[in-house]
PAZAKOL-739690 format. One line per 10 residues: number of its first residue (from 1); their letters; for each residue x, y, z of C-alpha. Coordinates in nm, 4 decimals, always signed. Layout:
NUM = a = X Y Z | ...
END
This chain:
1 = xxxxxxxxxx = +17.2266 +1.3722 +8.9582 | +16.9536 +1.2231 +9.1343 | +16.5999 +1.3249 +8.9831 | +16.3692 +1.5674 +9.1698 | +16.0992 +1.4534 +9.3352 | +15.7286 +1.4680 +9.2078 | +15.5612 +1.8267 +9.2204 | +15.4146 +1.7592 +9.5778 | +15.4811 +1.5442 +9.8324 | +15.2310 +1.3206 +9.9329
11 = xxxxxxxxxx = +15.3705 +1.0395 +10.0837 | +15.4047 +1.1338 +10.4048 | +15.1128 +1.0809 +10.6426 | +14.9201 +1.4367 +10.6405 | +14.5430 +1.5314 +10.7573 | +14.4851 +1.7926 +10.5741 | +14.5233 +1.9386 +10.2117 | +14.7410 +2.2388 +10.3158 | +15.0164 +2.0547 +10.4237 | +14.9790 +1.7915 +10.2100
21 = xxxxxxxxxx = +15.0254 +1.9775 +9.8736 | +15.2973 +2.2448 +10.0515 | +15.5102 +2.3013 +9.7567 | +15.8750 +2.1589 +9.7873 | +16.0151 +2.3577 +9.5242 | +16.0704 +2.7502 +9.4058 | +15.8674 +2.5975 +9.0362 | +15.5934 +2.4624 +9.2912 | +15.5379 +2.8409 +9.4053 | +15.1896 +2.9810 +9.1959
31 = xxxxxxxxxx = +15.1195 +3.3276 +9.1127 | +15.4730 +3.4574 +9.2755 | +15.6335 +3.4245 +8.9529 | +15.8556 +3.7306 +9.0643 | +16.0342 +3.6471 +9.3658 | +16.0683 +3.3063 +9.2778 | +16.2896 +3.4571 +8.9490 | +16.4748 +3.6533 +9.2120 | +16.5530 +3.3666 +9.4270 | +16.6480 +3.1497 +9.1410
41 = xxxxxxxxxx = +16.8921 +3.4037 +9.0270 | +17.0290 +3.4860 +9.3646 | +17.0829 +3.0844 +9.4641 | +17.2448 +3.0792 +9.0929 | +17.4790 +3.3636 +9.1338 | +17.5744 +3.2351 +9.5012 | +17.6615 +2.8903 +9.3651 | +17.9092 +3.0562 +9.0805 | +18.0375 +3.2957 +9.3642 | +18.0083 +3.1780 +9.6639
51 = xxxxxxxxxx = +17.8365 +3.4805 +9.8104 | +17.5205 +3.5431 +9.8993 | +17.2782 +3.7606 +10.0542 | +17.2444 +3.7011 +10.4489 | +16.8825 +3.8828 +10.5382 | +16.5670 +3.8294 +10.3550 | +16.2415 +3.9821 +10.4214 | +15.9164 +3.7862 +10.2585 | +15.6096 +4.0258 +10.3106 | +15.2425 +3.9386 +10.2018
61 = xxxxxxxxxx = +14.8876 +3.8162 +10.3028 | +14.8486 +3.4825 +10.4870 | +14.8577 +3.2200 +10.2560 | +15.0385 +3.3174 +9.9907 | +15.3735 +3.0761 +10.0422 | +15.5967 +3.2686 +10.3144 | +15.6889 +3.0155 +10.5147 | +15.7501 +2.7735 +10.2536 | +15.9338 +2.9604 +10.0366 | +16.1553 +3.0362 +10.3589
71 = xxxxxxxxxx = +16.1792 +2.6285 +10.3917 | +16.2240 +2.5998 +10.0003 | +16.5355 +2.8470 +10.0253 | +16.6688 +2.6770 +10.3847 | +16.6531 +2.3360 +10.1549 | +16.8132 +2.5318 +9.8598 | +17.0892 +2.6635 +10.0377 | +17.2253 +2.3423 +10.2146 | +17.1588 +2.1114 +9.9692 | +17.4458 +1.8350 +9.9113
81 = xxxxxxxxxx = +17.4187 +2.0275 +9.5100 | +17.3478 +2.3676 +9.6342 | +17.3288 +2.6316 +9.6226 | +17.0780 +2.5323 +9.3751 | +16.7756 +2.6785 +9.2482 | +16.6231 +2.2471 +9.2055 | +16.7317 +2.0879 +9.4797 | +16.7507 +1.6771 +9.5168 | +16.5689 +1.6300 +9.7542 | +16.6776 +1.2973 +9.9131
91 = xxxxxxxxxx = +16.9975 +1.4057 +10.0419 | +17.0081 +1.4726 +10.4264 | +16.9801 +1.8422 +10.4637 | +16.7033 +1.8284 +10.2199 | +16.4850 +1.6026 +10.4532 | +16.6266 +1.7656 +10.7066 | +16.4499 +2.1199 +10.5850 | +16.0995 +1.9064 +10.5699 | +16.1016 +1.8738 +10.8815 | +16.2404 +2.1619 +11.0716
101 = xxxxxxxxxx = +16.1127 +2.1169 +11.4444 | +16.3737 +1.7601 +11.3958 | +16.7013 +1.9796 +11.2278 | +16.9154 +2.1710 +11.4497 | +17.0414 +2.4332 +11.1554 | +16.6539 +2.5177 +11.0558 | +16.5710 +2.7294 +11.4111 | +16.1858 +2.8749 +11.3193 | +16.0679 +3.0980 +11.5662 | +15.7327 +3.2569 +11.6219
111 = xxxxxxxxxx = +15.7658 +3.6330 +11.7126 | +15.3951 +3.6477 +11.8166 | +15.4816 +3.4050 +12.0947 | +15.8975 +3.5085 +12.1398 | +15.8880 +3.9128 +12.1345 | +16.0177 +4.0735 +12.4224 | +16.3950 +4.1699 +12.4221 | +16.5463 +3.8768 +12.6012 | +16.3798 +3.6468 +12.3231 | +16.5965 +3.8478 +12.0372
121 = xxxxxxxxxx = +16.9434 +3.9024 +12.2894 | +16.9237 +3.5055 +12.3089 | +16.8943 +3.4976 +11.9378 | +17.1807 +3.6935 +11.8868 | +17.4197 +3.5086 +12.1118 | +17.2749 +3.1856 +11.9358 | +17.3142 +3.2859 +11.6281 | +17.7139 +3.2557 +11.6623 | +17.6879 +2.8867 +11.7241 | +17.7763 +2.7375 +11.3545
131 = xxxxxxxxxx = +17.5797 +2.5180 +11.1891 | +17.5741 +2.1014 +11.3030 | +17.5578 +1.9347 +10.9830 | +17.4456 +2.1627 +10.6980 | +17.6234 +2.4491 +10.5030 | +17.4346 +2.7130 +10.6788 | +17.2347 +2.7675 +10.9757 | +16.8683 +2.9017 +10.8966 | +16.7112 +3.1646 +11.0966 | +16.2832 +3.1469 +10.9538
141 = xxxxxxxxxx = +16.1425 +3.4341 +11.1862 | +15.7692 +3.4343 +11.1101 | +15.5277 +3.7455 +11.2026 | +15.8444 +3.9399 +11.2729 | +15.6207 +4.2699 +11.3060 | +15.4850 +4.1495 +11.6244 | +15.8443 +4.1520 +11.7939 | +15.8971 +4.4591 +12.0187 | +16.0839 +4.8324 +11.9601 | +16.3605 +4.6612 +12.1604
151 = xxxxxxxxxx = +16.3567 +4.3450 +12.0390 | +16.3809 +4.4913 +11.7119 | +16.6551 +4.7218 +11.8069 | +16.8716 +4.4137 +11.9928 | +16.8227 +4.2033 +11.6368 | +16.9302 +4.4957 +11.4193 | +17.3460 +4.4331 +11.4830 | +17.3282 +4.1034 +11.4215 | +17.1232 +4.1138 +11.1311 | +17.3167 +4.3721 +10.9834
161 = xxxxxxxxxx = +17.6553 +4.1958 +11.0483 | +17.5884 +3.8407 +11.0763 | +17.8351 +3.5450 +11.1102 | +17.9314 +3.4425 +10.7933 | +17.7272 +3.0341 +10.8094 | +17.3481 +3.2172 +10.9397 | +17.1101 +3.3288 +10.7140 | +16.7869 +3.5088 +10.8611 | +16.4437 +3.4763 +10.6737 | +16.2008 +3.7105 +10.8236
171 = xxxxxxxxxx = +15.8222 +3.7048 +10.7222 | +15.4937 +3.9214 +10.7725 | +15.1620 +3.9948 +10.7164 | +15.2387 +4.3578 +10.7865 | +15.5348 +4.5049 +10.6171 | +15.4017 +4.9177 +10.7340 | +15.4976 +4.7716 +11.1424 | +15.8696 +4.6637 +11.0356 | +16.0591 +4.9119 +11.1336 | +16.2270 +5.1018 +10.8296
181 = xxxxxxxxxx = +16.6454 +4.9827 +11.0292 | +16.5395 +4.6781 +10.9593 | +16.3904 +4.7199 +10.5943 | +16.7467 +4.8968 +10.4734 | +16.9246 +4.5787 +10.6104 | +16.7077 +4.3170 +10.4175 | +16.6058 +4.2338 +10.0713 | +16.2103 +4.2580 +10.0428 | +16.0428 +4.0301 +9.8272 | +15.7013 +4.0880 +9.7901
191 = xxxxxxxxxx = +15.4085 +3.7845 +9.7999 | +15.0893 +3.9240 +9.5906 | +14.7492 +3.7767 +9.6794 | +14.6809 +3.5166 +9.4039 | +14.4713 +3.5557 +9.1245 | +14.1302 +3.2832 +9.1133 | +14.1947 +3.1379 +8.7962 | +14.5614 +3.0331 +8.9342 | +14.4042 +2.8738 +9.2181 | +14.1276 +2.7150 +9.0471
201 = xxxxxxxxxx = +14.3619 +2.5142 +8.8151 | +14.5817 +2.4219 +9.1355 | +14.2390 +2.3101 +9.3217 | +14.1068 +2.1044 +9.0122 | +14.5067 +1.9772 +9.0200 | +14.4678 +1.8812 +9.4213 | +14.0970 +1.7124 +9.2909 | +14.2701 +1.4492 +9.0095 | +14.5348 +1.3477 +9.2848 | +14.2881 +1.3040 +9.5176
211 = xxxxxxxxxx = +14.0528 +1.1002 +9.3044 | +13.7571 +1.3694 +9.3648 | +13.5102 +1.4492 +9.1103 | +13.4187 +1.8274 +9.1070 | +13.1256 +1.9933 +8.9476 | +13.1677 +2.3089 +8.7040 | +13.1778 +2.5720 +8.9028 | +13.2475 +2.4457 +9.2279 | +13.6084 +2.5050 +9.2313 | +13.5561 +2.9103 +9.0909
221 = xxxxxxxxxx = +13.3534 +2.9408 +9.3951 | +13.5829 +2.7668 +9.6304 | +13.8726 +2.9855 +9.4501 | +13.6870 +3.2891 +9.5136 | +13.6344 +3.2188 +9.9210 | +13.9883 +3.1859 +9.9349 | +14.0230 +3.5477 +9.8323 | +14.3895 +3.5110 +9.7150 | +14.5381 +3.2869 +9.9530 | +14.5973 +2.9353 +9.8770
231 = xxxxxxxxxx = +14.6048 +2.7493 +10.1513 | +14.2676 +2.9506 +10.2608 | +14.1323 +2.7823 +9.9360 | +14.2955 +2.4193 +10.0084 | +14.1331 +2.4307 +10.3285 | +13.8101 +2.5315 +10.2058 | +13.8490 +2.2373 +9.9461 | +13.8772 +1.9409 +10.2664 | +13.5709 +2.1127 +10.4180 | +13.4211 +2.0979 +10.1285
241 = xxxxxxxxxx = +13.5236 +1.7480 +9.9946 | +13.3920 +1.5788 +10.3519 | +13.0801 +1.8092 +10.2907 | +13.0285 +1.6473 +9.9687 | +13.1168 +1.2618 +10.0916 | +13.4417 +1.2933 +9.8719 | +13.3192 +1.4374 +9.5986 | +13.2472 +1.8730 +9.5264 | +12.9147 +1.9755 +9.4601 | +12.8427 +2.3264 +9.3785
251 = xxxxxxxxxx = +12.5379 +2.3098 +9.6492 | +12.7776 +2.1975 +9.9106 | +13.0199 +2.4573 +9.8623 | +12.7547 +2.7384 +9.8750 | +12.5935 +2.6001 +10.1701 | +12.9346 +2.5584 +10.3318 | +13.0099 +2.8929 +10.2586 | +12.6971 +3.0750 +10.3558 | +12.6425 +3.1881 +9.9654 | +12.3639 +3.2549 +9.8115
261 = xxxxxxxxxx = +12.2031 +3.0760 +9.4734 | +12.3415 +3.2405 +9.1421 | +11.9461 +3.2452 +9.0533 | +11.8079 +3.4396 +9.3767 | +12.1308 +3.7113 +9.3008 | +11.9864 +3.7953 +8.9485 | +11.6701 +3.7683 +9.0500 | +11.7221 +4.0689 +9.2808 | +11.9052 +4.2541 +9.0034 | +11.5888 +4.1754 +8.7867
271 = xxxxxxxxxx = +11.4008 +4.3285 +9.0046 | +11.6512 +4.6335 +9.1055 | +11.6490 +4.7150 +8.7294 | +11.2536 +4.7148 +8.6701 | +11.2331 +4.8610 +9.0310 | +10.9772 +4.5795 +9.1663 | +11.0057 +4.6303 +9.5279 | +10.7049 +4.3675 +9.5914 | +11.0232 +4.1079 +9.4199 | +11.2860 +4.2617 +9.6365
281 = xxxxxxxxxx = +11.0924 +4.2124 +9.9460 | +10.9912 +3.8888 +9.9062 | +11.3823 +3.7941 +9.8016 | +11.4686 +3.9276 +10.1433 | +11.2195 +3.7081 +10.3312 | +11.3385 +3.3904 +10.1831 | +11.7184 +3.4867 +10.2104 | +11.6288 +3.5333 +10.6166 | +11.4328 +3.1897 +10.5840 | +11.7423 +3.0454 +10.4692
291 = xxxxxxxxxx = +11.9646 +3.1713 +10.7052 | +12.1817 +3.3548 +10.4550 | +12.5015 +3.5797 +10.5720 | +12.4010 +3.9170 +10.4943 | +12.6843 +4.0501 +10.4216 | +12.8048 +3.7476 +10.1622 | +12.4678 +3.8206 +9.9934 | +12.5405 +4.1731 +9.9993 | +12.9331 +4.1050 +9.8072 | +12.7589 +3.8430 +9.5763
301 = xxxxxxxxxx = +12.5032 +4.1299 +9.4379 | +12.7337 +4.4206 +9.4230 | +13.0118 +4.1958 +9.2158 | +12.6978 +4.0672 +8.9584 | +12.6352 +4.4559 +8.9423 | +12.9529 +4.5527 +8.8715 | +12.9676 +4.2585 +8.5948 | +12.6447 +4.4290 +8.4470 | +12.7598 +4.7970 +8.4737 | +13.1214 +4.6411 +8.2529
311 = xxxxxxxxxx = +12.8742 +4.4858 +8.0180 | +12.6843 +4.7849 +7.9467 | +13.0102 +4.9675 +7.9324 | +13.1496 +4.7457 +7.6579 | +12.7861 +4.7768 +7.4812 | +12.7950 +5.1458 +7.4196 | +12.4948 +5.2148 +7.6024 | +12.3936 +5.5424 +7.6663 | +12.4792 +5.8263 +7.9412 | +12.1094 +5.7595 +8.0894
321 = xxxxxxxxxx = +12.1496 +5.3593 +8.1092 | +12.5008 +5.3776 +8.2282 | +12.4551 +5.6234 +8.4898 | +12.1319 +5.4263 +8.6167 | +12.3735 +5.1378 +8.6651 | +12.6517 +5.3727 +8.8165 | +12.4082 +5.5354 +9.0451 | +12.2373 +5.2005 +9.1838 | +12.5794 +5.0367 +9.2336 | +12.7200 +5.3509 +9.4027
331 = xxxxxxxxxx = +12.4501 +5.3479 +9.6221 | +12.5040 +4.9342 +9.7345 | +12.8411 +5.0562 +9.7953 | +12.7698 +5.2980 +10.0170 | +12.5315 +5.0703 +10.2612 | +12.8570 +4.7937 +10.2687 | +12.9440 +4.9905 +10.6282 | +12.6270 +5.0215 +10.7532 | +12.5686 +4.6627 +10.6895 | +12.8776 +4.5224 +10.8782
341 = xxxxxxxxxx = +12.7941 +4.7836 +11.1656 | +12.4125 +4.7063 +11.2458 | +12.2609 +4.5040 +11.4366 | +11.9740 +4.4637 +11.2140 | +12.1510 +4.3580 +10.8669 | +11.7866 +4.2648 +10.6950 | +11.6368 +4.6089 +10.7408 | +11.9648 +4.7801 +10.6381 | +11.9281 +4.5562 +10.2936 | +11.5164 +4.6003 +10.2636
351 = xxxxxxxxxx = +11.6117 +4.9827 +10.3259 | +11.8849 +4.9949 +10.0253 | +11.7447 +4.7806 +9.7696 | +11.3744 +4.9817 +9.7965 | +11.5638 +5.2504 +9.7734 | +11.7543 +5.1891 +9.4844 | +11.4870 +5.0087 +9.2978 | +11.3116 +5.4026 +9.2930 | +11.6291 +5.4898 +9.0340 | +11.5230 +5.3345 +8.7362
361 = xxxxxxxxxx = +11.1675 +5.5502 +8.7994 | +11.3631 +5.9055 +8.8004 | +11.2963 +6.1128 +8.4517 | +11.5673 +6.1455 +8.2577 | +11.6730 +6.5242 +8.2177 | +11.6388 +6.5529 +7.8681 | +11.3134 +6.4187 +7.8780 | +11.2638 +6.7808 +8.0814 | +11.4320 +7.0192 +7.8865 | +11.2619 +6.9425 +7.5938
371 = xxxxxxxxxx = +10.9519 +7.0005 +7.7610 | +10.7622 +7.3245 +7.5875 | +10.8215 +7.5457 +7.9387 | +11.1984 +7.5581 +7.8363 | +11.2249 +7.4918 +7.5049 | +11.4697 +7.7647 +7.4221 | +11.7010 +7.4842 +7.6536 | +11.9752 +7.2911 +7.3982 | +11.8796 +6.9069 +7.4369 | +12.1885 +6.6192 +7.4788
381 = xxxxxxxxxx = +12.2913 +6.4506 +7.1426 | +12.1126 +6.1024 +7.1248 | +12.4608 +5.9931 +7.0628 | +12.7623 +5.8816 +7.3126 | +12.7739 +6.2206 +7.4978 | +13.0742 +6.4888 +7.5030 | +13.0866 +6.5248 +7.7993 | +12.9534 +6.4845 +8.1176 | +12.4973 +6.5349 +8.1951 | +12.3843 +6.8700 +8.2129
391 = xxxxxxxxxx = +12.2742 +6.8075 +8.5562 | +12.4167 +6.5650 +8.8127 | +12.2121 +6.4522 +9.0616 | +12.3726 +6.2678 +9.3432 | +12.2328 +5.9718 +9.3875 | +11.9995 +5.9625 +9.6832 | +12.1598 +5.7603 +9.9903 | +11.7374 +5.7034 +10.1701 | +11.4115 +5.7951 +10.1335 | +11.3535 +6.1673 +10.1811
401 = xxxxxxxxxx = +11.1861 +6.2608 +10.4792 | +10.7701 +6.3581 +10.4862 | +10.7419 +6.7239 +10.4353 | +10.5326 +6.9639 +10.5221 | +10.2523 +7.1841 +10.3472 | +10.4658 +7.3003 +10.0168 | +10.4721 +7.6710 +9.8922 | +10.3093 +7.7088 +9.5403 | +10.5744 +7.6840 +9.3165 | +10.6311 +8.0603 +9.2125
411 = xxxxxxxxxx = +10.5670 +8.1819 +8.8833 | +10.8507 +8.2377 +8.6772 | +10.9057 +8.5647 +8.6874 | +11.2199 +8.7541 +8.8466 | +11.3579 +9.0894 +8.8001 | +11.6133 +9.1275 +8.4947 | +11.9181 +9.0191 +8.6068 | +12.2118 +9.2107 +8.7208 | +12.4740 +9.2385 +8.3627 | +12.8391 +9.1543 +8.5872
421 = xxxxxxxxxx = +13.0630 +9.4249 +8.5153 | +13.4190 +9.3404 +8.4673 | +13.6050 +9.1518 +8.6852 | +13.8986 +9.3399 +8.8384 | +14.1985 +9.1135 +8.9585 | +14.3261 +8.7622 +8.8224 | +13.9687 +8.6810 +8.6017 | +13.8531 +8.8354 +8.3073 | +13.5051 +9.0208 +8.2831 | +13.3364 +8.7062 +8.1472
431 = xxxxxxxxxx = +13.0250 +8.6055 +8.3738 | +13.1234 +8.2819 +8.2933 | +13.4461 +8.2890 +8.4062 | +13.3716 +8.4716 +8.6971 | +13.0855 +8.2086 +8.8029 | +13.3408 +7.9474 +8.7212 | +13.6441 +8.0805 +8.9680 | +13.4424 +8.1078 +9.2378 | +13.2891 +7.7762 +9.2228 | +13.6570 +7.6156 +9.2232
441 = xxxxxxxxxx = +13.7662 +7.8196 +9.4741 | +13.4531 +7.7210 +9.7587 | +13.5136 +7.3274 +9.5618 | +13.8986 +7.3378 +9.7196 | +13.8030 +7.4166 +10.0709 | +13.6440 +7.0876 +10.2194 | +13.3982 +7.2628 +10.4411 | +13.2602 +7.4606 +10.1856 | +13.2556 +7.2092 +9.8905 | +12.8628 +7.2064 +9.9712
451 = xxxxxxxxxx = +12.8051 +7.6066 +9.8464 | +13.0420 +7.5292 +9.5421 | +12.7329 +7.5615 +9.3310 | +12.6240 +7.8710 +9.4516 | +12.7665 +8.0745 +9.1949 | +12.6726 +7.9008 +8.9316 | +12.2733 +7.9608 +9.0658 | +12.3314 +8.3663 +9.0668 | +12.1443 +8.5039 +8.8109 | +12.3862 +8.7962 +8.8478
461 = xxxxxxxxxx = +12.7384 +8.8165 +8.9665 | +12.9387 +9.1345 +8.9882 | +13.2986 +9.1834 +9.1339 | +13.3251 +9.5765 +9.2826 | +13.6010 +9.5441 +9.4583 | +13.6412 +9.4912 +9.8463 | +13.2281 +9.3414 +9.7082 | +13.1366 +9.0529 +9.5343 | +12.8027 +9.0807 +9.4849 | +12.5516 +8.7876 +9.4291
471 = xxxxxxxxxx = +12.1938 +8.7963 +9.3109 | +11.9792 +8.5248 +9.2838 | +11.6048 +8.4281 +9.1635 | +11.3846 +8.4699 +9.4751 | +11.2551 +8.0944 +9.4410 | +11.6430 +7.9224 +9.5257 | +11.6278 +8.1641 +9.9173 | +11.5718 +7.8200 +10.1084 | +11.7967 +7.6347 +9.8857 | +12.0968 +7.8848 +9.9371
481 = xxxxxxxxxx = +12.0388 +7.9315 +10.3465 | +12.3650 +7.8093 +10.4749 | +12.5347 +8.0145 +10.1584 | +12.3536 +8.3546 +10.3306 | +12.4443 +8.2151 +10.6707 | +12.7894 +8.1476 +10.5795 | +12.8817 +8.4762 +10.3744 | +13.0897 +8.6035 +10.6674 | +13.2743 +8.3142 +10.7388 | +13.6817 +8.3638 +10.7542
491 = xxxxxxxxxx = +13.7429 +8.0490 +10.5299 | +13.4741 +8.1323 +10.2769 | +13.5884 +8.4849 +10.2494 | +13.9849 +8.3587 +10.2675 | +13.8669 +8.0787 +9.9663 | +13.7719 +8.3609 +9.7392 | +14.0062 +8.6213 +9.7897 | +14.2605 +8.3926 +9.6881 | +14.0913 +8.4037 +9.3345 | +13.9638 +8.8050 +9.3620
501 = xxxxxxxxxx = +14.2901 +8.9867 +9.5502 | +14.1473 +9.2696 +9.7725 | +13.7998 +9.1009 +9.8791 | +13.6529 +9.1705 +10.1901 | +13.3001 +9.1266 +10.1561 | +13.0246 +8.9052 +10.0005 | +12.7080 +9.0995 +9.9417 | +12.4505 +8.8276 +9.8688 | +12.0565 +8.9518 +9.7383 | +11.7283 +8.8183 +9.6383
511 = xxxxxxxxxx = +11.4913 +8.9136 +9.3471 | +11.1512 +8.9844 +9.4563 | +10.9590 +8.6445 +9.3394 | +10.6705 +8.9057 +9.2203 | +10.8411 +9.0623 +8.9795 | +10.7103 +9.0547 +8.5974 | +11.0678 +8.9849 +8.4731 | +11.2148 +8.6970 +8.4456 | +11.5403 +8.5852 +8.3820 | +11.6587 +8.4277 +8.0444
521 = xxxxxxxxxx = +11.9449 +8.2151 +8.1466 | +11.8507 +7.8876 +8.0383 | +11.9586 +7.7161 +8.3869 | +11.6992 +7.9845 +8.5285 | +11.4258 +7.8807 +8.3622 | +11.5287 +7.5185 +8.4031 | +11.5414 +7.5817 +8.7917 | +11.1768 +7.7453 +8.7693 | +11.0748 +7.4623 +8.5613 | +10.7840 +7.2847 +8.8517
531 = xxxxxxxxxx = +10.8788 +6.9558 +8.6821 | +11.2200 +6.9530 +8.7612 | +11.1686 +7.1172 +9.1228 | +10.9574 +6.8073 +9.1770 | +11.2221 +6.5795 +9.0583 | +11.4290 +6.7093 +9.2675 | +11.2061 +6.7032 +9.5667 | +11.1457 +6.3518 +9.4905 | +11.4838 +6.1899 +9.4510 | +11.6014 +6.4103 +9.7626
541 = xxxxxxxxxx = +11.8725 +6.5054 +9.4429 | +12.0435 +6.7893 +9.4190 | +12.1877 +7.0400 +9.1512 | +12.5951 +6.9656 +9.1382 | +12.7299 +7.1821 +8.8336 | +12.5385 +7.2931 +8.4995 | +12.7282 +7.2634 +8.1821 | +12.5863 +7.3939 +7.8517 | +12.6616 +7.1592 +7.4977 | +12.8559 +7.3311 +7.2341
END
C-alpha cells in the first residue's frame, strides 16, 4: 500500500492559508471528533459489505469543515482502496476529488446561485448518467437551504430512491430551513463550532510550517476572532502574518482586529469595582481617541467580568460581593442591544458604566436591619447564606429621573393590623400561606408579574369569600397605584380565583398614616425604615419578595 500523504497539502501553489492547510483526510478534521467516527465506521462497514448509505446531510456554522469533509468522503468512496476510511491519495480518483471543478463524477453545485425548480429537475435527470471513471458519482450540494419549496420537492424522489453509483452530500448553515422530507431521507451529521484551544494548537501548527514566529498570546486572540470556525481563524492568521511582516505580534493582531489593550479592559473594571467614574470617563475618551469598535470593547469587558464574577465564585465570597458582581455584569448585559442599535455607541457606554460604577456605593441590607429603628429584624448569617437576600433589589437599568418636592417620610405608625381569618378553599388559614398563593398566582400571569409583591406588602390579608380583602400601611398608597387601579381587571381577578374558588372581588384598603399604631411585622417596620425608603429611592430599586431566616 502506498503511504498517505503528509497531514496537509502544501505543495500545490495556494494564496492563502485556508486552502492551503484544507485537510485531506477524515484524521485531519479538528474538533468534529464525532462525525468523523461515524464516517469512518460507515466507509468501514461499506467496504466489508458493499452497501452504503446514499444521502448525507452535513449541518453547521461556516467554517467548521463541510465542504471538505464532503470532498474527504467523495475521495474516500472512489478511492482505487476504498471504500476506505485513509485513502492513498495518489491514485487517480483521489486527485481527481482535489480538484473537483476538473472531475466529471465530483458535480458541486451552489444552491444559492442554482435554486429554482428547473436547476433540481436537471439534477435529477443528470443524476442517472453513471459515473466516467470513478466508483461513484458525487453529488456535494452546498447551502442546500437556499434551494426553493419546489426545488426541494422535485429533489426529494431522487434523493430518496437514487441510482445505485450517485451519492448526494448536502450541506448548510441552516439545518431549521431544510425541510423535515428531506431530513427523514438523509443521515445528519452535525459540525459543532470549535473550541479555541483546538484552534490555537492548529494555528501555532500552520505558524512552524510556515516558518512564522508568534508571540504568547497572539494566537489565543486570533483563536478567539475566529469564534469557532477555522478557516475564519486561518484567514485572520494571513491578515495578520502580512500585518506583522511575517511574523505575529500580539499588537498587530489587536490593532487588526479593532481590540482593545488587556490593560485599558481592567483598568475599567478597576474602576467599575471602586466606582471611579472620573477613571471610567477618561477610559472612554481615549478608547474614542483610538478609534476603538465599541462594541468589541464592550464583549472584551463583559467576558473579563464574567472571568471575575467565576473567580469570586470559586473563592467563597460572600452573598454581598457576589451579587455586586452579578448585578454590575447583569446590567453590561443588558446595554449589549442598545449598543449595537444606537447611533451614538460612546454615550450608550459613558451611560452604563456611570451607572454601574454607583453599585458598589449601595448599602448592603444588613447593614440596615441592624440599624436600632428595627432591631427586633433577624440579621443574615456572616456565613455562605441559606438561601437567597432578604430583599432583592433589581438592579437599576439608568439613572433615576429628578423628582420633585418629597413628602416627609411618615412616622411609623399605622393602625393594628387586620388578624386574616381562615382561608376558605384550596389554602389553609396561615397568613403566610395565604400571602404566599396569591403572590404565585399574579407571578404566573405575565402582565401582572409586576403586582406579584403586593401581597406580601399587606399588613393584613383576609379571604371572606366572593372578598379578598387587602390592607396595607398608608405610606406604600403610591407604591401600590396600578395594584388599586388594576383590582378589577378580568385576568387579575381570573389569576386568583384559580387559587381561592368562588372569588369575585378584591377589596383593597389603606391605614390612616396618622394612626398611633403601628404594625409589628418586621417587613413593616423595615418598609417604614427612612433609610431604606431612601435606598430605594436612590438605586431606582425595588422590593421583589421578603423572606425571613430560620
Amino acid at each position: 500500500m502506498t503511504p498517505a500523504p503528509a497531514l496537509w497539502e502544501t505543495d500545490r501553489p495556494m494564496t492563502t492559508l485556508a486552502l492551503k492547510y484544507r485537510p485531506r483526510l477524515l484524521s485531519d478534521l479538528v474538533g468534529q471528533e464525532g462525525s468523523v467516527k461515524a464516517l469512518a465506521n460507515a466507509l468501514k462497514r461499506a467496504k466489508e459489505s458493499g452497501k452504503i448509505h446514499q444521502a448525507y446531510l452535513f449541518a453547521g456554522v461556516r467554517g467548521t469543515g463541510k465542504t471538505s469533509t464532503a470532498r474527504i468522503l467523495a475521495r474516500a468512496l472512489n478511492c482505487a482502496e476504498g471504500p476506505t476510511a485513509t485513502p492513498c491519495g495518489v491514485c487517480d480518483p483521489c486527485r481527481a476529488a482535489e480538484q473537483p471543478d476538473s472531475s466529471l463524477d465530483i458535480v458541486e453545485i451552489d444552491a444559492a446561485s442554482r435554486a429554482s425548480v428547473a436547476d433540481a429537475r436537471a439534477l435529477r435527470e443528470q443524476v442517472q448518467t453513471r459515473p466516467a471513471f470513478c466508483r461513484y458519482r458525487i453529488y456535494i450540494i452546498d447551502e442546500v437551504h437556499m434551494l426553493s419549496t419546489e426545488a426541494f420537492n422535485a429533489l426529494l424522489k431522487v434523493i430518496e430512491e437514487p441510482p445505485p453509483h450517485a451519492i448526494f452530500v448536502l450541506a448548510t448553515t441552516e439545518l431549521q430551513d431544510v425541510p423535515d422530507t428531506i431530513k427523514s431521507r438523509v443521515q445528519i451529521f452535525p459540525f459543532r463550532l470549535i473550541p479555541v484551544g483546538l484552534i490555537e494548537g492548529r494555528l501555532r501548527h500552520v505558524c512552524e510550517q510556515e516558518g512564522v514566529a508568534a508571540e504568547s498570546g497572539s494566537l489565543r486572540l486570533v483563536a478567539e476572532a475566529g469564534q469557532g470556525s477555522m478557516r475564519d481563524a486561518l484567514t485572520i492568521l494571513d491578515r495578520v502574518i502580512s500585518a506583522g511582516d511575517g511574523t505575529v505580534l500580539e499588537e498587530a493582531v489587536r490593532e487588526q482586529l479593532g481590540i482593545v489593550s488587556a490593560h485599558l479592559v481592567q483598568g475599567v473594571m478597576s474602576a467599575l469595582a471602586i466606582g471611579d467614574t472620573a477613571a471610567l470617563v477618561e477610559a472612554c475618551r481615549e478608547l474614542a481617541e483610538q478609534g476603538a469598535d465599541w462594541a468589541t470593547f464592550w464583549r472584551e469587558l463583559v467576558l473579563a467580568f464574567r472571568d471575575r464574577l467565576e473567580e469570586e465564585a470559586r473563592a467563597a465570597r460572600g452573598p454581598q460581593e457576589l451579587l455586586r458582581w452579578a448585578r454590575m455584569l447583569h446590567l453590561l448585559l443588558g446595554r449589549e442591544r442598545d449598543l449595537r442599535d444606537s447611533s451614538l455607541p460612546r454615550v450608550v457606554v459613558e451611560l452604563a458604566l456611570i451607572t454601574a460604577a454607583q453599585l458598589p456605593h449601595l448599602a448592603p441590607l444588613d447593614a440596615l436591619v441592624s440599624g436600632t429603628a428595627v432591631s427586633g429584624l433577624p440579621t443574615r448569617p456572616s456565613g455562605p447564606p441559606a438561601g437567597p437576600p432578604p430583599v432583592p433589589l433589581k438592579a437599576p437599568q439608568a439613572a433615576p429621573a429628578p423628582e420633585g418636592p418629597r413628602r416627609p417620610a411618615p412616622a411609623p405608625q399605622a393602625p393594628a393590623p387586620v388578624t386574616p381569618r381562615a382561608a376558605n378553599g384550596p389554602v389553609s388559614g396561615s397568613p403566610v400561606q395565604l400571602r404566599a398563593v396569591c403572590s404565585e398566582a399574579l407571578r404566573q400571569v405575565p402582565g401582572l408579574r409586576a403586582l406579584a409583591t403586593a401581597p406580601q406588602m399587606a399588613s393584613g390579608l383576609q379571604w371572606e369569600p366572593p372578598v379578598l380583602r387587602f390592607q396595607f400601611p398608608g405610606n406604600v398608597r403610591q407604591t401600590l397605584q396600578d395594584f388599586e387601579r388594576e383590582k378589577a381587571s378580568p385576568h387579575l381577578l381570573a389569576a386568583l380565583a384559580a387559587v381561592l374558588p368562588g372569588l369575585k372581588t378584591v377589596d383593597i384598603r389603606f391605614d390612616d398614616e396618622g394612626s398611633p399604631e403601628v404594625s409589628d411585622r418586621p417587613e413593616d417596620r423595615l418598609r417604614r425604615e427612612p433609610a431604606f425608603q431612601e435606598l430605594l429611592r436612590l438605586s431606582g430599586g425595588e422590593v421583589l419578595e421578603i423572606r425571613r431566616d430560620g
